[in-house]
Every structure is written in C-alpha cells, then in structure tokens.
N, C-alpha and C positions, 0 to 999 in steps of 0.2 A: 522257220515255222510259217507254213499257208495259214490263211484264215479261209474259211468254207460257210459262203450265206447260205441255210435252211430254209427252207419255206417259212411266210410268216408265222408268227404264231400268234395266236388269240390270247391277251391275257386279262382279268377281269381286274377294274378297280375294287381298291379294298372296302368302300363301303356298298358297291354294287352286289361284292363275291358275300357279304356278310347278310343283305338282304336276299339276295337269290338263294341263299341255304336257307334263310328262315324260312323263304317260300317254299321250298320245296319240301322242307319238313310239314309245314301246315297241311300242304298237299298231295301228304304221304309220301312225299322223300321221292319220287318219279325225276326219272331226269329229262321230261319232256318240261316238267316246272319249272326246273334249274335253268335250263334250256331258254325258256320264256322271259326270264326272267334277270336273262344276264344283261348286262351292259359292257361294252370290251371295246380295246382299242386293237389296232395289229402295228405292231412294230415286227419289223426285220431282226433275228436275230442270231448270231455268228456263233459259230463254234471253230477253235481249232482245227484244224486238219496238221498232224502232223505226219509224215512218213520218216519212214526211215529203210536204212538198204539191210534187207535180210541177205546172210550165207546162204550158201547155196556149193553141196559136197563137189571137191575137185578131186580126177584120177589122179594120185598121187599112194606110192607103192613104198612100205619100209619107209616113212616118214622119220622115226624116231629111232631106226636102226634096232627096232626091237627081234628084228624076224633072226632067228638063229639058222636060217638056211644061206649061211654066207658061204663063197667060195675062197677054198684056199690054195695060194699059190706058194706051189711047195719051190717053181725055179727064182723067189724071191724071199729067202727066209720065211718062209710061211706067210709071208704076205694075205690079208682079210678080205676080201670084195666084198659090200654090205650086198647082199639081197638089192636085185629091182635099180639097183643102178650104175650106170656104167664107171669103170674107173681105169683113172692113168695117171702116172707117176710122169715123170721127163725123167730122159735115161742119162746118163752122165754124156758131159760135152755136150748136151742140148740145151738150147735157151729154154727159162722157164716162160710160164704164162705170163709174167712182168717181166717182161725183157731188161729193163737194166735197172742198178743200183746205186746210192753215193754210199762216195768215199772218199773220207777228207776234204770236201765240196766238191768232188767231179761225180759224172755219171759214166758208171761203166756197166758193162753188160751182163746180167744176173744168167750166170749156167748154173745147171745142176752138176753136183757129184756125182749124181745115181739115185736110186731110188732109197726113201728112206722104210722106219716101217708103220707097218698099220694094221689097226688092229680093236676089238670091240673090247671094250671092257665091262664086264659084268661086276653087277652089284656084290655077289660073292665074294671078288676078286680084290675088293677093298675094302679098307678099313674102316671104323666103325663113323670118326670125324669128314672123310669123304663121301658118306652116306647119301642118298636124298634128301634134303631138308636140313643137311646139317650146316654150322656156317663156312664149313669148307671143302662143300661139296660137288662132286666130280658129274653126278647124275642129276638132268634138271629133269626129267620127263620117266616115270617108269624106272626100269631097273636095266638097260646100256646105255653107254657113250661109245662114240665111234673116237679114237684116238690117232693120232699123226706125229711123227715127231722122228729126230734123228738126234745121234749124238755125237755125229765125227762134219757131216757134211751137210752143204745147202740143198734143199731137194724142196717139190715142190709137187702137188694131191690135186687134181680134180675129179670131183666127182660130179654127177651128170646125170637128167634124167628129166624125159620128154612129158610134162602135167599135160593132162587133160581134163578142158572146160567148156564153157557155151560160150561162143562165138559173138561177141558183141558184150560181151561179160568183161568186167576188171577183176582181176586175180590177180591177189596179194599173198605173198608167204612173208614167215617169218619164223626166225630161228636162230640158234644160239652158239656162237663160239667162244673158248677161252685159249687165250696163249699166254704161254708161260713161255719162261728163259730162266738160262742159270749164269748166262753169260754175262761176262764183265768187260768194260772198257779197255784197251791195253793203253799202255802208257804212252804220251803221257796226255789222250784223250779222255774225258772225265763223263762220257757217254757212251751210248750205244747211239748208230748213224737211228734216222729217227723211221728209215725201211729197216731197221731189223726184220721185220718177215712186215708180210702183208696178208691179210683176208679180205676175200671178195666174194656175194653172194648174188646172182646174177640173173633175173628174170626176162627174157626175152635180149630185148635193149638196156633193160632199166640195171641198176647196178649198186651195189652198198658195198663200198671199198674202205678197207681202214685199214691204218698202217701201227707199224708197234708202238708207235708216240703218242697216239690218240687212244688204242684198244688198252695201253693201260692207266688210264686213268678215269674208264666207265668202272660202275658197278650196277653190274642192270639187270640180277635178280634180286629180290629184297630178301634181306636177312644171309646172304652170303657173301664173304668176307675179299670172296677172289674175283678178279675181274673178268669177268663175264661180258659177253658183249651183245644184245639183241642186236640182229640184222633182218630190216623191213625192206622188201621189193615189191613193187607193184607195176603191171603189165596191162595191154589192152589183150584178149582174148581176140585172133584172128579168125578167119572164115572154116581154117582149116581145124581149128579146135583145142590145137597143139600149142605149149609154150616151153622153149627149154628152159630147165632150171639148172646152174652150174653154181657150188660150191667148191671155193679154192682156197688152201691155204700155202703159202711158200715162206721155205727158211731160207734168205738170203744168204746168211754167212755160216760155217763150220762152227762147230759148237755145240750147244743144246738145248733143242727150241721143243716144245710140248705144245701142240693144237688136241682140244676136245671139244667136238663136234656134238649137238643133242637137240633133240626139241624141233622141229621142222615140224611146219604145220602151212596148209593152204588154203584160202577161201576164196570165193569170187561172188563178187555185189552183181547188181543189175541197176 
C-alpha cells in the first residue's frame, strides 16, 4: 500500500471552531464571519493510495468447452475436436509429449498405443450425483466437460490454442483437471509408478506439471469429494499479442485412466 501526501489542509482548533460559529451566528451565519474569525493550523495530511491490477478480457475461444460445434472424426471412433482448438492425439509407436517413464526405478521411453478417446460430456449424460455442484461432480463450469481417457492403452491429448492479449500485459489462465484410474499395482508392487499419467497446462514458457502422485491428493474445488486439480499459468504478453496455450494429459501405462478437462478461464493485469 503507497501513502499519497494531499495538499495541506486547514483545520480549526476546537475552541477557535466553537467561537468562530458563535460569530458567525451573531453575525447572521455569513461565512465571511466564520471566515474572519477562524484561527487554524495547516498540517500535511495522507491518505492511502491503494492500487490494485484490474482484468482486462483475453481472446480466448471455447474456454469451458461449451460450444457444441465440435468436430467429429469419424476415422477415429468418432473422435470430439472441442470448437476453437487445435487437437492431436500421438499415433501408436510415437513418443508421447513426456517422452519417458519409470519402471521399477529405471526410465524408459513413454510411446503411445494409438489414440485413445475423447469426447464432451453433457450434463444430460449423467447422473444426478455427478451433477454441478454435487459432491461428486464431473462438471465444474456450466453444463460440459471435455473427457480423455482409454481403456486398453497408453495414449496421450493435447490440446492447443493461440490467446490473444496486450502486449506488455501478464496473462494468467487457470483451469481445471481431474484424473482418475481404475488401475491396480501388479504383484508384488504395492503402487502405481508415481508417473502413472501426467498433466501439464502450459502458457507461453511457463508451465503447471503434475504427475499421478501429487494430482491425487489435491482437492481443489470445495465441496467436491473427487480430486480435482486447479492449474495456474502465468506468461508475459509479447509484442506480437499472441500466447500459446497447451493443455496435456498422458496415460503412461495400459489400463484405465479417465482425464476431465473444465473451467478454463484467462485474464491479463497491466
């Protein structure tokens, strides 16, 4: 908090301001008598100055995956494209975006199986406990969630999509994923490796990475029971205007891993 010095001000002592009213009453209440009749000191005196960084709207398209003009790709099981952003899968036998993973304490190289699926899920489509606002709820923002998930193979989602802001501007987004798994340790290890899958939410350079070890054991919408994960990125806004934004989620291993993607949102301070 600044402090901000005003111009002096005048203020009358108490038994000056009690006389200077009697006069001016006497001589009809005029404030040339009040006037005549004051006696004042001037002290300096401060007011706060606080500021603060106001928002200020960033181009940003199908934020919450609400727009129902998604594309469908019929040579991928029907595969979902949300509206307004680019998307790519890694095809089987390509490294994913995290190229490798442990196993049994080594690191070895994270490929895809192929693509897994994906797909919007409307509020219709489920149940009345996975509601909005319920405590185990699938929808944080409105009425879609964008879904990812596979059930045989590792496969791995980015989605992509170029914000637009004011140059000289900081632009923060934030936004929400949950993963879930069904998978179990095999014997006779008594975990899941602690990359079981990975999320990454990725502005410009800046980056919010978490891995299955840590994503479950947030809870970070309140009043919902399932582990939710807020992700905050924050960028400088370039000359050019442009920042990409990249949301990733990857299933390292075969199995059944469930990503639900909601809630993106942008601002940028000055």
């Amino acid at each position: 908090m600044a402090w901000h010095a005003l111009s002096p001000v005048r203020w009358l002592r108490p038994a000056a301001a009690a006389g200077a009213l009697a006069a001016a009453l006497a001589g009809g209440g005029s404030a040339g008598n009040l006037a005549a009749a004051e006696v004042s000191s001037t002290i300096p005196f401060y007011m706060p100055l606080i500021s603060r960084q106001v928002p200020a709207p960033v181009g940003f398209t199908n934020e919450s995956f609400e727009d129902r003009r998604w594309y469908t790709d019929y040579t991928h099981a029907g595969n979902q494209w949300p509206y307004g952003w680019t998307f790519h899968s890694t095809e089987q036998g390509e490294t994913m975006p995290f190229p490798t993973k442990h196993q049994d304490g080594n690191i070895i190289p994270a490929m895809a199986g192929g693509w897994g699926e994906y797909v919007h899920k409307l509020a219709e489509q489920l149940p009345f406990d996975e509601q909005r606002g319920q405590p185990r709820g699938l929808i944080i923002d409105q009425w879609t969630v964008y879904k990812a998930f596979s059930a045989a193979i590792p496969q791995a989602l980015v989605l992509s999509q170029v914000l637009t802001g004011t140059p000289g501007a900081t632009m923060e987004v934030t936004g929400y994923i949950l993963g879930e798994t069904f998978d179990v340790p095999w014997y006779p290890h008594t975990k899941l490796e602690d990359d079981h899958w990975v999320a990454s939410v990725q502005l410009g350079a800046a980056a919010d990475t978490r891995y299955y070890v840590d994503m479950t054991q947030r809870y970070e919408v309140p009043g919902n029971e399932r582990h939710w994960n807020r992700f905050v990125v924050a960028a400088g806004v370039p000359a050019s205007g442009e920042v990409l934004l990249k949301i990733i989620v990857q299933q390292n291993w075969a199995g059944r891993t469930d990503f639900f993607i909601d809630a993106f949102h942008a601002v940028q301070h000055y």
